[in-house]
C-alpha positions as semicolon CSV with decimal commas, in nm:
position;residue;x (nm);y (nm);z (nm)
1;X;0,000;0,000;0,000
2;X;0,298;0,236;0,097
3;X;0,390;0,242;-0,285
4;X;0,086;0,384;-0,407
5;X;0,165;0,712;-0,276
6;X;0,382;0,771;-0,582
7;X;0,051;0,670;-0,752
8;X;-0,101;0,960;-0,948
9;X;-0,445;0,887;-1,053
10;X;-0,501;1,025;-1,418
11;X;-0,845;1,171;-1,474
12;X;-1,126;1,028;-1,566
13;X;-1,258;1,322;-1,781
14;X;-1,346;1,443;-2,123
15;X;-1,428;1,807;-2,291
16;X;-1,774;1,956;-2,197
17;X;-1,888;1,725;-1,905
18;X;-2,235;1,822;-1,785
19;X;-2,051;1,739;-1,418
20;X;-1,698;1,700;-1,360
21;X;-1,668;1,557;-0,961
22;X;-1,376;1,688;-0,772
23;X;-1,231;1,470;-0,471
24;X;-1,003;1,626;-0,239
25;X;-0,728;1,373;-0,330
26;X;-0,696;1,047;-0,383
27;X;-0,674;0,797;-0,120
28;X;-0,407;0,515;-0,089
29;X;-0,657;0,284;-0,183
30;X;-0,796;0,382;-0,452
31;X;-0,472;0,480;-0,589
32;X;-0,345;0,113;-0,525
33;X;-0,651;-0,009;-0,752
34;X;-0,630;0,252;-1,011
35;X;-0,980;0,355;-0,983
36;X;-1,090;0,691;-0,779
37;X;-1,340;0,618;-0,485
38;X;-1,209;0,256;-0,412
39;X;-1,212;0,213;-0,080
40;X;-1,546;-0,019;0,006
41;X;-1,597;0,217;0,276
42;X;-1,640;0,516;0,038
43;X;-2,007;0,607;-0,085
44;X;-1,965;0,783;-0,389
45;X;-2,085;0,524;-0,614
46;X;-2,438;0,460;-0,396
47;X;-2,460;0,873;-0,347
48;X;-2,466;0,898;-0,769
49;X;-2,694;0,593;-0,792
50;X;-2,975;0,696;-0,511
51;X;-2,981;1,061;-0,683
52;X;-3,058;0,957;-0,995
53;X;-2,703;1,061;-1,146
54;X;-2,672;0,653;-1,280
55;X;-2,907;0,405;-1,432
56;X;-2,788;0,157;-1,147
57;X;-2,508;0,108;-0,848
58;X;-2,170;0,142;-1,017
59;X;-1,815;0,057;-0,860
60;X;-1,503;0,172;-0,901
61;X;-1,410;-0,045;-1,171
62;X;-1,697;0,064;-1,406
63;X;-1,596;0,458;-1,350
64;X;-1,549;0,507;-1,682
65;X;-1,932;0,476;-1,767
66;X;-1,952;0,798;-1,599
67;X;-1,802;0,961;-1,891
68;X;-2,119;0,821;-2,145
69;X;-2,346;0,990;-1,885
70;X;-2,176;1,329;-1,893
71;X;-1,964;1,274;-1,547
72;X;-1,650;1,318;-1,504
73;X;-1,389;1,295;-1,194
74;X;-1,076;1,489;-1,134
75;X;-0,891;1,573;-0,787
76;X;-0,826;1,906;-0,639
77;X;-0,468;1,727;-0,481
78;X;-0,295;1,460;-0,663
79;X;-0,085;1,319;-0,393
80;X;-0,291;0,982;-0,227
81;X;-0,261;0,992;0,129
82;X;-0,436;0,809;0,416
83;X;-0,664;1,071;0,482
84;X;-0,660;1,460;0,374
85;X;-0,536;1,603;0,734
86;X;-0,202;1,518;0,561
87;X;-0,248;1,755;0,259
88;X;-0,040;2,086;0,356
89;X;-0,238;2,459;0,306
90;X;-0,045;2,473;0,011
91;X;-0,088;2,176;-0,149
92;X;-0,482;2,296;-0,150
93;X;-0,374;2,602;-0,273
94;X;-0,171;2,503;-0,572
95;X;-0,423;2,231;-0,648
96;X;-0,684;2,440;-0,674
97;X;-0,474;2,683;-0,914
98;X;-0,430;2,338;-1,132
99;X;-0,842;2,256;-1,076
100;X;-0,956;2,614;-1,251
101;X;-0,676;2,512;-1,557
102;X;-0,822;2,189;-1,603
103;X;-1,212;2,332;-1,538
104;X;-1,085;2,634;-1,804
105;X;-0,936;2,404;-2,081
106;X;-1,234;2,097;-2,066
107;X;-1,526;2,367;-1,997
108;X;-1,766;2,189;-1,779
109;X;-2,117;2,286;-1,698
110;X;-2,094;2,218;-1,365
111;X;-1,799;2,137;-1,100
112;X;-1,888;1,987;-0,811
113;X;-1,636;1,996;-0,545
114;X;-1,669;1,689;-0,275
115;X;-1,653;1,807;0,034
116;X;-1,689;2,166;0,181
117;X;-1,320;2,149;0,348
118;X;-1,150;2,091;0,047
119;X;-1,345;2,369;-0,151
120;X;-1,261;2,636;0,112
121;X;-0,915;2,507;0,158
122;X;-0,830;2,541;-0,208
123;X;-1,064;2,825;-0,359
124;X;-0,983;3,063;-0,033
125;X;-1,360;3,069;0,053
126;X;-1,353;3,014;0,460
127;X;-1,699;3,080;0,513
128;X;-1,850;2,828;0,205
129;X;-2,124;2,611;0,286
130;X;-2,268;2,295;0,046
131;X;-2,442;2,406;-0,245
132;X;-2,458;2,631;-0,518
133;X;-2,141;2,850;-0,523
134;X;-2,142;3,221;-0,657
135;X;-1,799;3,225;-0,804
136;X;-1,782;3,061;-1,175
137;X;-1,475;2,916;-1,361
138;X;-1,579;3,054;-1,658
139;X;-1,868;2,960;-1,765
140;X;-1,843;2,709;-1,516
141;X;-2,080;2,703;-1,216
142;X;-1,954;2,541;-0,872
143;X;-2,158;2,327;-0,645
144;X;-1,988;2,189;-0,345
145;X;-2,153;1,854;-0,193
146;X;-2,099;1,671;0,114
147;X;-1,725;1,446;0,129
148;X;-1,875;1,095;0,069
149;X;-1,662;0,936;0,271
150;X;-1,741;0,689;0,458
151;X;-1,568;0,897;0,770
152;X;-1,823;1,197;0,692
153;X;-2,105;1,152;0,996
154;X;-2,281;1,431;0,925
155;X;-2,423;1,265;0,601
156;X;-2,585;0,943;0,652
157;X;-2,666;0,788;0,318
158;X;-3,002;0,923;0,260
159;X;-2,888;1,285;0,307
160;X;-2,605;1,259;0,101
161;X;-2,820;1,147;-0,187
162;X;-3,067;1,436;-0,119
163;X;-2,745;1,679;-0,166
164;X;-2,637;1,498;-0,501
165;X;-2,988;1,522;-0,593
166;X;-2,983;1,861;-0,566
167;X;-2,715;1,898;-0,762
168;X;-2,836;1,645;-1,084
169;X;-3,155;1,859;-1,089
170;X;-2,986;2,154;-1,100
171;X;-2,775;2,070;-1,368
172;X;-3,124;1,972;-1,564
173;X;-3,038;1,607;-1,541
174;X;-3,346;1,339;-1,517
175;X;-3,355;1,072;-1,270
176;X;-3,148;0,802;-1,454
177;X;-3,228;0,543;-1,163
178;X;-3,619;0,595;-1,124
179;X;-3,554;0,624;-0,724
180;X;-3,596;1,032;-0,661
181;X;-3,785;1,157;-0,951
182;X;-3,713;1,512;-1,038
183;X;-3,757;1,657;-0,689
184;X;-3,541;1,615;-0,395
């Protein structure tokens, strides 16, 4: 496990996403496996299902679907860690300089920033709360939802898929998996 923190996750994205997902950084799990939001413990992958972002419960190993549905997922930090205490003030800072290239050259609609922590580490916004954002990247509008990890206890699963929700019907997205209709 130690030598996947040399690991650096490429991105799993494409020009003109309706959604490109941000992590704070990749974990040494996931970075071990090769696929972002590995660890079992993580709930990414039942968040975008019970929103209605996919047609059914994707894993890690099926990420790149998420391109044919408009999704795409990027880091703010590239370094995998343990957990994202270990990311220094300026690592956020620099990574979010390198987020607003890569938002600026592939011209999402939306990004959506996972987790609130990360967003105000690395966009200097201290007093940020989940949701809509009023800063762009370009053209791009920011959302920041709820850190799906499986450490974050101030989401239990329903909740988190509310926030996502949120998000999807925002971005004008239907309900792909038939659970939340068009309201959340």
């Amino acid at each position: 496990m130690e030598t996947a923190r040399e690991t650096r996750l490429p991105d799993l994205i494409a020009d003109n996403l309706c959604v490109l997902l941000a992590g704070i950084n990749p974990g040494l799990s996931s970075a071990a496996d090769g696929h972002h939001f590995a660890n079992p413990g993580n709930r990414l992958w039942p968040a975008l299902y019970r929103s209605g972002f996919t047609p059914d419960l994707l894993s890690a190993d099926r990420e790149q679907e998420l391109l044919g549905l408009g999704i795409g997922i990027t880091s703010i930090v590239r370094r995998p860690t343990v957990r994202a205490a270990e990311l220094t003030k300026s690592e956020y800072l620099e990574g979010g300089k390198q987020l607003r290239q890569r938002v600026l050259d592939r011209r999402p609609e939306w990004l959506a920033l996972l987790g609130v922590t990360g967003y105000r580490a690395a966009f200097d916004a201290p007093g940020a709360q989940v949701g809509l954002q009023p800063e762009t990247i370009g053209t791009t509008r920011i959302w920041v939802l709820p850190n799906p990890s499986g450490l974050n206890a101030h989401y239990p699963p329903a909740a988190l898929a509310t926030e996502f929700a949120r998000l999807r019907i925002a971005a004008g997205l239907q309900d792909r998996s038939g659970i939340v209709g068009d309201q959340a």
